[in-house]
C-alpha positions in Angstrom: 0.0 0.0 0.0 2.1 2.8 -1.1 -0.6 5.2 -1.5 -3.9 5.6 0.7 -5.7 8.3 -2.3 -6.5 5.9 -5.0 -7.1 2.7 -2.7 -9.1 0.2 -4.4 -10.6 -2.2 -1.7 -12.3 -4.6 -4.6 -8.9 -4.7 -6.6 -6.2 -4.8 -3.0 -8.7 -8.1 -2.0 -8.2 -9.5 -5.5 -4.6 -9.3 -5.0 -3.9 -10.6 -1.5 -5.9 -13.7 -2.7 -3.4 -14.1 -4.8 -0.4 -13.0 -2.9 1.9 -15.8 -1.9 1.8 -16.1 2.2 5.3 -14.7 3.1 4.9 -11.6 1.1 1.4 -11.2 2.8 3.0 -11.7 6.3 5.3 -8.6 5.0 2.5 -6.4 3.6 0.7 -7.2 6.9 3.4 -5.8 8.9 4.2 -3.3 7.0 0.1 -2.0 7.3 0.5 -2.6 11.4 3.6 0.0 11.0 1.5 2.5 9.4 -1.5 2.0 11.4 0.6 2.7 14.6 1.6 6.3 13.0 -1.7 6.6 11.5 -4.4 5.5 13.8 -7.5 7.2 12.2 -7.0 6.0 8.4 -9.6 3.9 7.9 -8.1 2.7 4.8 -5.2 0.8 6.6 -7.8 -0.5 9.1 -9.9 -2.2 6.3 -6.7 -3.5 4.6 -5.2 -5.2 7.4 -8.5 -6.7 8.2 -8.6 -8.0 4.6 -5.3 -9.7 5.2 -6.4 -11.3 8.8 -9.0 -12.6 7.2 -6.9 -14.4 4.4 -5.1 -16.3 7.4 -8.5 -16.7 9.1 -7.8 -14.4 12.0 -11.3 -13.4 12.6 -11.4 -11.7 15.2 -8.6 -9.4 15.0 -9.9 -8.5 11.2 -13.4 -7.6 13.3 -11.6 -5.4 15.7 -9.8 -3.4 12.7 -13.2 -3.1 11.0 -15.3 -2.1 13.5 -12.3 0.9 13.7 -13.1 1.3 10.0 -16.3 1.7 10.2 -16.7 4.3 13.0 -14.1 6.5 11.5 -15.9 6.1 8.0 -20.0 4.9 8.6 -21.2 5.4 5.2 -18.5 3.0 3.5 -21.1 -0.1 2.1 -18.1 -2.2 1.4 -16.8 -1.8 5.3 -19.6 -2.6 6.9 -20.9 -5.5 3.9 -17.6 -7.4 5.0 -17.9 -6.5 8.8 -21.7 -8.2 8.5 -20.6 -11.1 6.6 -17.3 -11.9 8.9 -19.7 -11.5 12.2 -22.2 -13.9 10.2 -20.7 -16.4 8.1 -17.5 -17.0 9.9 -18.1 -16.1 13.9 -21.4 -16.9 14.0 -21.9 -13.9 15.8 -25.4 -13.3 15.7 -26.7 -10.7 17.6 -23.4 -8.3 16.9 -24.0 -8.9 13.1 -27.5 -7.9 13.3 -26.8 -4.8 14.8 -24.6 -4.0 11.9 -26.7 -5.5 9.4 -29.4 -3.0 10.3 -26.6 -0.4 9.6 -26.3 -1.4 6.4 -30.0 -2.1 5.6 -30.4 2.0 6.3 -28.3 2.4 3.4 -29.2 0.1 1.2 -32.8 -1.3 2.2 -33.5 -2.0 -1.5 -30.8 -5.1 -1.1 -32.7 -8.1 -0.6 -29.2 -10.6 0.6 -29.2 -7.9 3.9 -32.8 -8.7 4.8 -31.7 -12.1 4.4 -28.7 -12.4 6.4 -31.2 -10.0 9.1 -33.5 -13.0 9.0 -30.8 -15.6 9.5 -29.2 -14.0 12.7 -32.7 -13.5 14.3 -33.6 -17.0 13.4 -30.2 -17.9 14.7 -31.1 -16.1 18.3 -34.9 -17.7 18.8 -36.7 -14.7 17.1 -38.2 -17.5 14.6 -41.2 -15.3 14.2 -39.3 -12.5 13.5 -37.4 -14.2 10.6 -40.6 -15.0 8.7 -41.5 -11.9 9.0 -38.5 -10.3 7.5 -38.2 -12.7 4.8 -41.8 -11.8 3.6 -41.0 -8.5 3.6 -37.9 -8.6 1.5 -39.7 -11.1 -0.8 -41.3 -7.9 -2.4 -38.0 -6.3 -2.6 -36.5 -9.3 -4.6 -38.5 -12.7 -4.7 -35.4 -13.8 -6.7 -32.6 -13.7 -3.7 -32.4 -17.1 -3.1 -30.9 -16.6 0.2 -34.5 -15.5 1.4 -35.8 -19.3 0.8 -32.8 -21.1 2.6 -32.8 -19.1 5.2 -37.1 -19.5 5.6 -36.3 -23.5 5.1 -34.3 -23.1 7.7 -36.8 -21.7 9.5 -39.0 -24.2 9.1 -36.6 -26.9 9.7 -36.1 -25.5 13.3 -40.0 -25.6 14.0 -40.4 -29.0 12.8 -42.2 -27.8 9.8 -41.2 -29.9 7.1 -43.6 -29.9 4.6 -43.0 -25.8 4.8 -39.4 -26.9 4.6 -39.6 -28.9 1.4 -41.4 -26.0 -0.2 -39.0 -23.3 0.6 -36.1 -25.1 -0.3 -37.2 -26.1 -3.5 -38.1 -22.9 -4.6 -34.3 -21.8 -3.8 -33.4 -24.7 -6.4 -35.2 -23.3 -9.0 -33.7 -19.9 -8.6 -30.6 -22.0 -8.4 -29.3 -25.8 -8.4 -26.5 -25.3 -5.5 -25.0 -28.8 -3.3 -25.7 -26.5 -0.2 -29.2 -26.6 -0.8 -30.0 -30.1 -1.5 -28.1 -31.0 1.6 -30.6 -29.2 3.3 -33.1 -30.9 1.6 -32.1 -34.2 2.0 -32.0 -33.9 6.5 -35.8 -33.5 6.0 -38.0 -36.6 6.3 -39.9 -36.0 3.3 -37.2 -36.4 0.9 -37.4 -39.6 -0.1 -40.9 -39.3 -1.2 -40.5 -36.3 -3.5 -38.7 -38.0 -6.8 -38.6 -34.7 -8.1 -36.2 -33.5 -5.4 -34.3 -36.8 -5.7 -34.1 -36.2 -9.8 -32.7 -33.0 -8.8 -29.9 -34.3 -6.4 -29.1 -36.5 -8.3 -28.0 -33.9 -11.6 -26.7 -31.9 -9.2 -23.9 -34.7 -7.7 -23.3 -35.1 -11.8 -22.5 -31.8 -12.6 -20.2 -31.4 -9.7 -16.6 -31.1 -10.2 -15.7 -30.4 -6.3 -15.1 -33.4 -4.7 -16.1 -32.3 -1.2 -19.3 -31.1 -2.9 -19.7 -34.5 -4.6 -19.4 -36.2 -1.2 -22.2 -34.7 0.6 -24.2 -34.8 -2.8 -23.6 -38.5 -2.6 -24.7 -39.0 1.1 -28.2 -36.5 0.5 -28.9 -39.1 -2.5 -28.2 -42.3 -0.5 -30.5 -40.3 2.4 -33.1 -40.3 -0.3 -32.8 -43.6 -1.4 -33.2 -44.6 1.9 -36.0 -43.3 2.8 -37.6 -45.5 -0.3 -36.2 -48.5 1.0 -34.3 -49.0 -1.4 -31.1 -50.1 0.2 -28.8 -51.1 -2.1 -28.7 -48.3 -3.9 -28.6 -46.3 -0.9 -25.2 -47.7 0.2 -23.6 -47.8 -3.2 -24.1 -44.1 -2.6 -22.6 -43.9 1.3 -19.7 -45.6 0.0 -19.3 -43.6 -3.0 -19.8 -40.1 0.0 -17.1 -41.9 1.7 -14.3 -42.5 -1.2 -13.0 -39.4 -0.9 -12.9 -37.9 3.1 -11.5 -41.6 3.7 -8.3 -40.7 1.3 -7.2 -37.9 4.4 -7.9 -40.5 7.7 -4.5 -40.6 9.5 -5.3 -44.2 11.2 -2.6 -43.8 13.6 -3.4 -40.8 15.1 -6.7 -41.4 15.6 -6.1 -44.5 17.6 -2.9 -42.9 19.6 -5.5 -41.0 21.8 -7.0 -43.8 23.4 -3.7 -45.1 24.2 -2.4 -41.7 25.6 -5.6 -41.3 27.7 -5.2 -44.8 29.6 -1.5 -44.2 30.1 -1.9 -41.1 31.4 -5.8 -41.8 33.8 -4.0 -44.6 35.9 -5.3 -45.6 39.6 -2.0 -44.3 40.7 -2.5 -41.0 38.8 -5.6 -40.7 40.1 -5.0 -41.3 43.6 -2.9 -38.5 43.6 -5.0 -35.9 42.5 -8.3 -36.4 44.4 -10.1 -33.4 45.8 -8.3 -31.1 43.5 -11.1 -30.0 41.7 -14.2 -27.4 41.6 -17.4 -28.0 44.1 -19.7 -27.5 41.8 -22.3 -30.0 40.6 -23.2 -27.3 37.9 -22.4 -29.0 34.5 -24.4 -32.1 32.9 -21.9 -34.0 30.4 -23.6 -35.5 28.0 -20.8 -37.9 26.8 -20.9 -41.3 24.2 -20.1 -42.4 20.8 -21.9 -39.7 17.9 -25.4 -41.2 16.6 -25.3 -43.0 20.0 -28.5 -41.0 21.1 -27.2 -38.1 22.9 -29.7 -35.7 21.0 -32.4 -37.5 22.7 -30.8 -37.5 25.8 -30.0 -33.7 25.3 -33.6 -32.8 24.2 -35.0 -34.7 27.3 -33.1 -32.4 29.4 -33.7 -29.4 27.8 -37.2 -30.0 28.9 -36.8 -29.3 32.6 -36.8 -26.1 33.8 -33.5 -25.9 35.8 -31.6 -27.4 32.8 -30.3 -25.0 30.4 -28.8 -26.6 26.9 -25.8 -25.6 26.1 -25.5 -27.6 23.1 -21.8 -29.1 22.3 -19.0 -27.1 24.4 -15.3 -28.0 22.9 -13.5 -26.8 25.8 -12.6 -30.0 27.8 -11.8 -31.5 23.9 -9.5 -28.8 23.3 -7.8 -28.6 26.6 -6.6 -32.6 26.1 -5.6 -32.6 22.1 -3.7 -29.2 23.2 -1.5 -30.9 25.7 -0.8 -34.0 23.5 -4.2 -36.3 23.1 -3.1 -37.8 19.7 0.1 -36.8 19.7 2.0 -40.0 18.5 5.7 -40.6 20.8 7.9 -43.2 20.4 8.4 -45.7 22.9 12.0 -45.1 23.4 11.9 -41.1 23.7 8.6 -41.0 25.7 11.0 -39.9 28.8 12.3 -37.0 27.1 9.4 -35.6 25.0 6.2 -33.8 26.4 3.0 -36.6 26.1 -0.6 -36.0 27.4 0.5 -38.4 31.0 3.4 -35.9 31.2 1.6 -32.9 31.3 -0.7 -34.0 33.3 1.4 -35.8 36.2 3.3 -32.5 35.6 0.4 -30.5 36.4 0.2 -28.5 39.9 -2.8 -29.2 41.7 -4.0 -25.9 41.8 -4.8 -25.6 37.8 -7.1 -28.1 37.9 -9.7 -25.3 39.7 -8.1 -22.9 36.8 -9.6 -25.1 34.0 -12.5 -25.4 35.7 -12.8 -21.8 36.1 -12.1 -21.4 32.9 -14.9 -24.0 32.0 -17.5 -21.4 33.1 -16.0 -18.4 31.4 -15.5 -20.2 27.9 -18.3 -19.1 25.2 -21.2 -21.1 25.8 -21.6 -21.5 29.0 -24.4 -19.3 31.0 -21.9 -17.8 33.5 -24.7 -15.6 34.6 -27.0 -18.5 35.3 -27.0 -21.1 38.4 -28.8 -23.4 37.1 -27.9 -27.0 36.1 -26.1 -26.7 32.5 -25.8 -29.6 29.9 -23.1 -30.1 27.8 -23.7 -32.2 24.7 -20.2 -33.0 23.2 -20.4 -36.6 22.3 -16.4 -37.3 22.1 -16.4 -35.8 25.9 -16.1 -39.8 26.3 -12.8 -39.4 25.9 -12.2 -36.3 28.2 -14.2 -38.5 31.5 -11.0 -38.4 33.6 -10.7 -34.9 33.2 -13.9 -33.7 33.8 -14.3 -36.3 36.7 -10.9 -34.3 38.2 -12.3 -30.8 38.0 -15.6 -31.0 38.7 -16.0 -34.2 41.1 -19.5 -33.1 41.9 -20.9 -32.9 38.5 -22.7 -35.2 36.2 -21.9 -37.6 33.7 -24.1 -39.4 31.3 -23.2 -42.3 29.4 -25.3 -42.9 26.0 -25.0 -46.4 24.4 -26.8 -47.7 21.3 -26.0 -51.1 19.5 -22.6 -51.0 18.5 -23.8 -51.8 14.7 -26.6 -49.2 14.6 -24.4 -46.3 16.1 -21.4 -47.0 13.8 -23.6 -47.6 10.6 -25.1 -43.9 11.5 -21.7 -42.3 11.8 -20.6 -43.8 8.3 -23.8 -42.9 6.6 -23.5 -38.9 8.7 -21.8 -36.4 6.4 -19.0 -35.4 9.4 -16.6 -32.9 9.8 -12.7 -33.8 9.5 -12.6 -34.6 12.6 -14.6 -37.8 12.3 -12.7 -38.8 9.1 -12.5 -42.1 11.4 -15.9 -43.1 10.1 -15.2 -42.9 6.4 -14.1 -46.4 6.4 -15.9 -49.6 7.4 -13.1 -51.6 8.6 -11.7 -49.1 10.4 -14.9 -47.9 12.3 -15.3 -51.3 13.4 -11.9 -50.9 14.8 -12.1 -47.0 16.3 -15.9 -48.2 17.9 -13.9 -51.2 19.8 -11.3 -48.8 21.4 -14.2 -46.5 22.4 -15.5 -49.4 24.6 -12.4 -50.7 25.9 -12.0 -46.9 27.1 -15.3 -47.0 28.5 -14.6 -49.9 30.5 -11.6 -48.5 31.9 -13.8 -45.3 32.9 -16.0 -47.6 35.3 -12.9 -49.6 36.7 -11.5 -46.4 37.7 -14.5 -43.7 38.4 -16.8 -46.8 39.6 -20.9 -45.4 39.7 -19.4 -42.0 38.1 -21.3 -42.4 34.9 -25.0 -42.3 34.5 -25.4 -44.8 31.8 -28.3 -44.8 29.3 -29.2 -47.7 26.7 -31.3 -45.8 23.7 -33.2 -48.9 22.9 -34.3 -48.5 26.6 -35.3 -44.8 26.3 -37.4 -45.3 23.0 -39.5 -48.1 24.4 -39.6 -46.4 28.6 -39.1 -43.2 27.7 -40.7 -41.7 30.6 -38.9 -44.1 33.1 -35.4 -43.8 31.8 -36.1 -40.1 31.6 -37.4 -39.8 35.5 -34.4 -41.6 36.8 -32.4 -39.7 34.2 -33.9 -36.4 36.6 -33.6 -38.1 39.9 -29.8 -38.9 39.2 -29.3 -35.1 38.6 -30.8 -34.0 41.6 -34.0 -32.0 40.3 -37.6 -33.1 40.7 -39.6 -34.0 37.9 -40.7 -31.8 35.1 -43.4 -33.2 32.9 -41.7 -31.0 29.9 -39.1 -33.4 29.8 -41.6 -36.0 27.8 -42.4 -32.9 25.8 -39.5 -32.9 23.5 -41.1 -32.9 20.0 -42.5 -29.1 21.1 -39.9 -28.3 22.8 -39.0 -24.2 22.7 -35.6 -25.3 22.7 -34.8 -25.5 19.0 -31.9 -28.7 18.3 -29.3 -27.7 15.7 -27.6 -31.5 15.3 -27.4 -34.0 12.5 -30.3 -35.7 14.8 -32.8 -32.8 14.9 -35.6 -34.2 12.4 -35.2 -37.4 15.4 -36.1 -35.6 18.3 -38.7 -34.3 16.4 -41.0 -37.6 16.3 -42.8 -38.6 19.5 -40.6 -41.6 19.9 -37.8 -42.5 16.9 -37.5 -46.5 17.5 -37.2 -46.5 13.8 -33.6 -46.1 14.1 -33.4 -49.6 16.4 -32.0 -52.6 14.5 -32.1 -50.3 11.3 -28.3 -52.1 10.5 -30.1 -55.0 9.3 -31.0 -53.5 6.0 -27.1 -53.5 5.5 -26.2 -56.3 7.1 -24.5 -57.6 4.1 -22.5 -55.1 3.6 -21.2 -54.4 6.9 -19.0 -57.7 7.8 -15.6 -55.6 7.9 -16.6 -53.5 10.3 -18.6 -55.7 12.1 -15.5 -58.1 12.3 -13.4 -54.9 13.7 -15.9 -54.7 16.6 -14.9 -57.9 18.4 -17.4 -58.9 20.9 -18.6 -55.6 21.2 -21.8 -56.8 19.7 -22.6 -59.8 22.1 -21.5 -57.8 24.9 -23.7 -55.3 24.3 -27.0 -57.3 22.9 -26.1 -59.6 26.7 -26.9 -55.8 28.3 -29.9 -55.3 26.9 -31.3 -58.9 27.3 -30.5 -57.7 31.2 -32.1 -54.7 31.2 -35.0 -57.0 29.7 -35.3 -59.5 32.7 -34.8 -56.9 35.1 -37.9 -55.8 34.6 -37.0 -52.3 32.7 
């Protein structure tokens, strides 16, 4: 930037897109330089945002352009990228929609603003709201497609799904996108609407981006599904799969388990009792994904003490910080740091800090006293922790036949991070560790986990969910059987499940692929009887 007086914002973000990354880190430093001798040009605060957000440093690149847009309000381009940072990358909500309205007042006659309005007060409960704005700006411009995701989306939330259907096909006629027959495909109509199928289906064909291809696969193998047509439907899981398989680093993933039972020993453990937080606060939701912790979640989010948090990463991020799948050789485990190290190393004292710093991470309702649930599945793996730092709180354990849960997580279009479910075998193998890790949880926290079968819950739903209640301390709430109305909107791969009065369709559902499944049921082990010998227990005891 050698001159501020013909800056070009359109053409300078053109060419840091382009820049190599060193040069960038110069510019960058360069424009910190300048901005330190001239505060108050708004121009240097707008580039260096531009550059943060090429290395995905959101929320410095938010602090510069809030700068740039109180020393220059009427820029449209500072406050357009300020509204979409706050939106589509921090999620943000009600910070973008004060800014959104910003930029409405000077340009109302842009339909995408009234849109992205409608998203963020969908996104903070104000469903009604949303509709509302979207009608409006439907006279502006019926044609912004955005309006019509954003009102299926809507819909989705209130468990409206013929509404749904409607809205989102109407956004594929403006345009055939993957993002919008994604959203298609989660509703429970799908399969019965060959139109939207057809549709699907030439979109996946047109597609040259392979990520885009792979959840175009899984939407179509949804819909096939849903005709029973099984066969078909897991040609196309495996074909979703191909590709996010390709990047699975099979070592790593396993490493963790390993790491977390060397390091949660009885003699580790002994050693740092009572060092923890009193409070019986949190509700860890905790078990494999698909295992039924939505259910569990939405039960919960009934009762009128509970708040829902939804999924927190913190206690994740604290353990694969400090070395959770980091991979050390035998021979130089001595000298390098490893997740037991740091841990044995760890004064007693900063196991209060973490869990102080439990209740000041985002997501969690500092403010609030009541009980608060936590609904990160892969917790499982963080059980000794939490068990450390907050002794007093509660754990709940969600379990669903090894086959059915594993089959879900294959056929779920994941993030990276459960890349370990992209291939049969080795999900067979990953599920096994889970319960040998499990086990080790009850040898050494004996009672500590509340554990909940979801066959059980779908066929005694109101018993599992009282003693569910009575194990957390609270008496009962008869909104907790309510959880198909539920205020409480759900915002997981599972939300069209909690939606139905009682989902036992998903029990024994493996069977349609039973064929198909022998690697990964062979990687399970006993896993299977084990589990199936459970249930015939919870059977004859009278559950």
């Amino acid at each position: 930037m050698n001159s501020l007086q013909n800056f070009d914002p359109v053409a300078f973000e053109e060419e840091i897109q382009k820049m190599p990354m060193d040069q960038l880190m110069r510019k960058s430093t360069e424009t910190g330089a300048l901005l330190k001798r001239n505060p108050r040009q708004f121009e240097l605060h707008f580039a260096q945002a531009l550059m943060l957000c090429r290395t995905e440093e959101y929320g410095s690149a938010t602090s510069h352009l809030k700068k740039a847009h109180k020393l220059n309000p009427r820029s449209e381009i500072i406050l357009k990228t300020l509204c979409e940072i706050l939106l589509l990358e921090r999620k943000n909500y009600n910070d973008a929609l004060k800014f959104l309205k910003k930029w409405a007042f000077i340009r109302k006659e842009l339909a995408i603003i009234w849109a992205y309005i409608a998203e963020c007060q969908m996104n903070i409960g104000k469903t009604n709201e949303a509709l509302e704005t979207i009608e409006k700006a439907e006279g502006i411009d019926p044609k912004e497609q955005h309006l019509h995701i954003v009102r299926g989306d809507v819909y989705s939330k209130l468990g409206n799904a013929d509404d749904a259907m409607t809205s989102f096909k109407r956004a594929l006629e403006i345009e055939e996108n993957e993002k919008v027959v994604v959203k298609l495909a989660t509703l429970p109509n799908f399969g019965s609407d060959q139109a939207a199928l057809d549709v699907a289906i030439r979109v996946a064909d047109k597609s040259d981006k392979p990520g885009e291809q792979a959840n175009l696969y899984s939407a179509i193998a949804t819909g096939y599904e849903k005709r029973k047509e099984y066969d078909h439907a897991f040609r196309y899981f495996e074909l979703s799969n191909e590709l996010p398989s390709q990047g699975l680093d099979r070592d790593s993933a396993l490493a963790g388990f390993k790491n977390i039972r060397e390091t949660f020993t009885d003699e580790f453990l002994a050693q740092k009792s009572n060092v923890g937080l009193d409070s019986d606060q949190p509700i860890f939701i905790v078990g494999m994904p698909r295992s039924g912790t939505t259910l569990t979640e939405s039960i919960l989010a009934g009762h009128s003490e509970i708040i829902d948090n939804g999924e927190l990463p913190y206690f994740h991020a604290v353990m694969n910080t400090n070395g959770l799948y980091a991979e050390v050789n035998a021979l130089l485990r001595d000298q390098l740091p490893t997740l037991a190290k740091y841990f044995q190393d760890m004064p007693d004292s900063y196991f209060k800090i973490i869990g102080e710093g439990y209740f000041e991470s985002p997501g969690f309702n500092k403010k609030n006293r009541k009980k608060q649930v936590d609904k990160l599945p892969h917790n499982f793996m963080s059980v000794g922790l939490i068990s450390l730092v907050f002794p007093n709180a509660t754990i709940i354990h969600c379990r669903r036949h090894p086959v059915d849960c594993a089959l879900s997580c294959y056929k779920s279009s994941f993030s990276e991070f459960h890349s370990y479910a992209t291939d049969l075998k080795f999900l067979g193998l990953y599920y096994r560790q889970y319960w040998e890790l499990m086990k080790h949880w009850r040898k050494v926290f004996p009672g500590k986990m509340f554990e909940v079968y979801y066959e059980d819950t779908v066929v005694n739903t109101e018993l599992v969910a009282r003693k569910m209640i009575d194990h957390v301390g609270l008496e009962w709430d008869d909104n907790c059987l309510d959880h198909t109305s539920s205020k409480k909107t759900v915002s997981t791969a599972s939300q069209w499940q909690v939606r139905q009065p009682i989902y036992t369709t998903s029990v024994a559902k493996w069977k349609h692929y039973e064929k198909h499944l022998q690697p990964m049921i062979e990687g399970m082990g006993s896993c299977i009887a084990d589990y199936e010998a459970e249930l015939a227990t919870l059977a004859t005891a009278g559950r």
